[in-house]
C-alpha angles and dihedrals in degrees: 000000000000122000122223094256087058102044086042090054091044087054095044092046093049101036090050100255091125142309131181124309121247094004101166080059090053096251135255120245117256099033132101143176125219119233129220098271086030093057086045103051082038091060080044104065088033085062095046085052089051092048090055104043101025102033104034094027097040088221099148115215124236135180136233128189107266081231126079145162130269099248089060083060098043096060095039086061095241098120102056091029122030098098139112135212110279129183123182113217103233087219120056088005100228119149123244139193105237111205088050081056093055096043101052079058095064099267109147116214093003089164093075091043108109122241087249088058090041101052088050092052095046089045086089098031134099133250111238095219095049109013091233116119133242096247098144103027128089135226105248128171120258119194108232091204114115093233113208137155132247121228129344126322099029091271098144131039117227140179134194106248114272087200135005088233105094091056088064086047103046081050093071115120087032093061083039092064091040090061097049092259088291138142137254103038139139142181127211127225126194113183153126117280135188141226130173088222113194108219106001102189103141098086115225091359099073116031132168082210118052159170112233127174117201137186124191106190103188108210146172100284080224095038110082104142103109111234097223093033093128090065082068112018096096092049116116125225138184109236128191089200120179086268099062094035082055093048092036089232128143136263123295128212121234146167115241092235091064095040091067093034094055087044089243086131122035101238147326105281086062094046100056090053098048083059097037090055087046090050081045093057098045098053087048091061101262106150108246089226088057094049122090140157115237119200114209118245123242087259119040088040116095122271088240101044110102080190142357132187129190116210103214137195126205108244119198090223109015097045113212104013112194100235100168141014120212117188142176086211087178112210092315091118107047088040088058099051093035084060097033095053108022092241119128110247096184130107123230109244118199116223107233080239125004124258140216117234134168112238142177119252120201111217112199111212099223106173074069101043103054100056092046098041102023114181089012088051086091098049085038084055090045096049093044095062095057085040129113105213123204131205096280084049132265121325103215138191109219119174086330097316121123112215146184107221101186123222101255080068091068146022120222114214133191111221137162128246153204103222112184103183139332132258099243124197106224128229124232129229108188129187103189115190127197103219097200106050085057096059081047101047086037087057101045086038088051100041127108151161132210136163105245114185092332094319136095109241115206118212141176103205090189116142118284089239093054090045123116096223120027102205131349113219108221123201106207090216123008086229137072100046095299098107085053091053091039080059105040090050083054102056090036085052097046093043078064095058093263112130092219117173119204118214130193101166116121133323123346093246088051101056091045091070088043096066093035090061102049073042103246104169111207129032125203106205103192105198142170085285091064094059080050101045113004094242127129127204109242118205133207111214099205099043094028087225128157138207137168119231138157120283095231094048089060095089104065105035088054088055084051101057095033081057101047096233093120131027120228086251085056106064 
């Protein structure tokens, strides 16, 4: 008997969501192509995303090339770091990822296991593509970054972004500037990433190519009271803290406000967004039972994170899917690239009145300078005055070069000053969503079967507003004149900003449990009684409900409903 990731991929593959990519080619794992409806639901819950972060947090999007060079991914540690655990079977020679193995077997937290443990734990276990075990292979690293090269002759190094994230990084000063130099701010990026996944074998849930949505809210490293928290602070949420992960208990609801109060999540910034994602997925369709926060434990979260949250999503078949991450990543990005490229990530912060400090001046001694050092005096000069000399004199960096200045080459002076504010290296809070997973996790939670007068109707009970098609204008004969007045209400319909369909194609019952399945959520029928009286039959998908109203009316109660503003009842 099918499963419901079986029967939600067969109805997705044969109704146009999405289906393999290249398949005449035979396909490549880990790539997929989106449908019509699927493109369509897919700009959808981009746009409810927007209008959550764009539109109510006035964070504005920007976009970065999916291709950068080598140094932005030095200094975000992805070059030396982005890998995970491969084996390769020494029998059929397919390559494994060796952590999933483990922990099909029963091996709890096999990520943080090293390659030395890992290899002895695969030695007597089988390879899923032929059944053989590992006994003679080692666990090695394998870097998941699509590696290219820019330009001819092979000169610079380049990768296909692995997030969308460093664009908004390496950005900065520019976004700085944008919002007047003030904190907080933030910028959006929606956009496709890469990774060189080993063994993709999880469908849309895990992609080499993929949709992320990322925001980088750039905050007062000792500000971390969200202005707008009270919008969230009495939602409840249902959190998966390290308590409950240590006890193996489930998930406790909480509101957001004691959350931070009881120090179960690290601040309020965290927090809001925690509920704000929560608020995301629910409007998107996810079903509330199947939606839980999951706190990173001490060792699987980043050095740097002071705290770090996954959304997940209950899977049929894959169990606790990680949806969304949500971190406090501190300053540990724009320190990297600040130290990467030479560049000042900081952010000047004004003193509500200006204060007066000693400080130490460091005079360069340039009629000494200049003979000794000659065309690097100037740079010398530069670096000593941002130096800290001890008592055998600066040790300075020029042009790479790592130099002792002694002390009879500069003067320090004290001196007093007038300081009017401090430059201020901001920390980053960052919810990063995985667009895909979350078509994925909003058609397996929407979908639903029931026996309707002998037969199994198929429905997608997903929001109005996440829907590929808003309403289908059925003419109940393709004769008489309906199939003129079908036409003419859905031009009329789609002229208003309302994506209608009409449909002519086979009976009227038929073509119901066509468009619930694809989940379209409201039919117009447009019958004999319409030519008499001007009046359509309006249809709920989800109650199967029908009422008659007025044609010109239609507009505006569809805008209604797809809204949200009015229920179907309601009308």
């Amino acid at each position: 008997m099918a499963d419901i990731y079986d029967k939600v991929i067969e109805l997705a593959r044969r109704r146009g969501f999405v289906w393999p990519s290249s398949e005449c080619y035979g396909s490549v794992a880990g790539f997929i192509d989106y449908g019509p409806l699927g493109a369509m639901m897919k700009r959808k819950i981009e746009n409810v995303w927007r209008d959550f972060y764009v539109v109510r947090e006035g964070y504005f999007e920007i976009e970065c090339p999916t291709v950068g060079e080598e140094s932005i991914y030095i200094a975000s540690g992805h070059v030396k770091g982005f890998a995970d655990k491969m084996i390769q079977c020494p029998h059929c020679n397919e390559y494994q990822r060796a952590d999933h193995i483990a922990e099909a077997h029963g091996i709890s937290n096999a990520e943080t296991k090293t390659l030395e443990e890992l290899t002895e734990i695969l030695k007597d276990l089988p390879c899923p593509a032929c059944g053989e075990n590992f006994n003679g292979s080692e666990v090695y690293y394998f870097n998941l970054m699509f590696q290219t090269n820019i330009g001819p002759g092979s000169q610079r190094t380049g990768y296909m972004r692995p997030e969308t994230a460093q664009g908004i990084f390496t950005d900065f000063n520019r976004l700085l500037r944008f919002y007047r130099d003030k904190l907080p701010f933030g910028a959006v990026q929606i956009g496709k990433s890469y990774r060189n996944e080993i063994s993709p074998r999880q469908g849309m849930i895990r992609l080499r190519e993929f949709t992320q949505a990322e925001a980088e809210i750039f905050i007062h490293p000792e500000k971390k009271d969200h202005p707008n928290f009270a919008r969230y602070s009495d939602r409840a949420v249902p959190l998966r803290g390290i308590k409950q992960q240590e006890e193996e208990t489930e998930a406790v609801l909480v509101t957001m406000r004691e959350a931070v109060d009881s120090g179960m999540v690290a601040n309020e910034y965290v927090a809001y967004y925690i509920a704000l994602t929560h608020d995301f997925l629910l409007t998107c369709g996810a079903d509330p039972e199947k939606v839980r926060f999951r706190q990173h434990l001490p060792d699987e979260r980043a050095h740097y994170a002071t705290d770090c949250w996954d959304a997940e999503i209950f899977s049929g078949r894959f169990g606790w899917v990680e949806a969304v991450g949500i971190a406090d990543r501190t300053d540990y990005d724009l320190r990297a690239h600040s130290k990467e490229s030479g560049d000042k990530f900081t952010v000047f912060v004004p003193y509500s009145e200006p204060k007066k400090v000693w400080q130490k001046r460091i005079v360069p001694d340039m009629g000494a300078l200049g003979p000794k050092f000659r065309g690097q005096a100037k740079a010398i000069a530069d670096a000593l005055e941002s130096s800290s000399p001890g008592e055998n004199g600066a040790e300075i960096t020029v042009n790479g070069e790592k130099m002792l200045i002694p002390p009879e080459l500069y003067e320090v002076r004290e001196q007093e000053v007038e300081v009017r504010g401090e430059e201020v290296m901001p920390h980053v809070i960052e919810p990063s969503y995985g667009i895909d997973r979350i078509i994925y996790s909003i058609l397996e939670h929407t979908y639903d079967e029931e026996e309707v007068e002998g037969e199994i109707r198929r429905v997608l009970h997903m929001p109005p507003r996440v829907a590929p098609l808003q309403v289908s204008v059925l003419p109940l004969m393709t004769r008489d004149g309906l199939d003129t007045l079908a036409l003419e209400i859905t031009d009329i319909l789609q002229s208003e900003g309302i994506l209608a369909q009409y449909d002519d194609a086979g009976a009227i019952g038929r073509r119901y449990r066509r468009q619930d399945e694809i989940g379209t959520p409201f039919a117009v029928t447009v019958d004999y009684d319409t030519k008499e009286d001007n009046t359509v039959t309006l249809r709920d998908r989800d109650s199967m409900k029908q009422i008659r109203c007025d044609k010109e009316m239609l507009p505006e109660i569809l805008g209604s409903l797809i809204k949200g503003k009015k229920s179907f009842e309601e009308i």
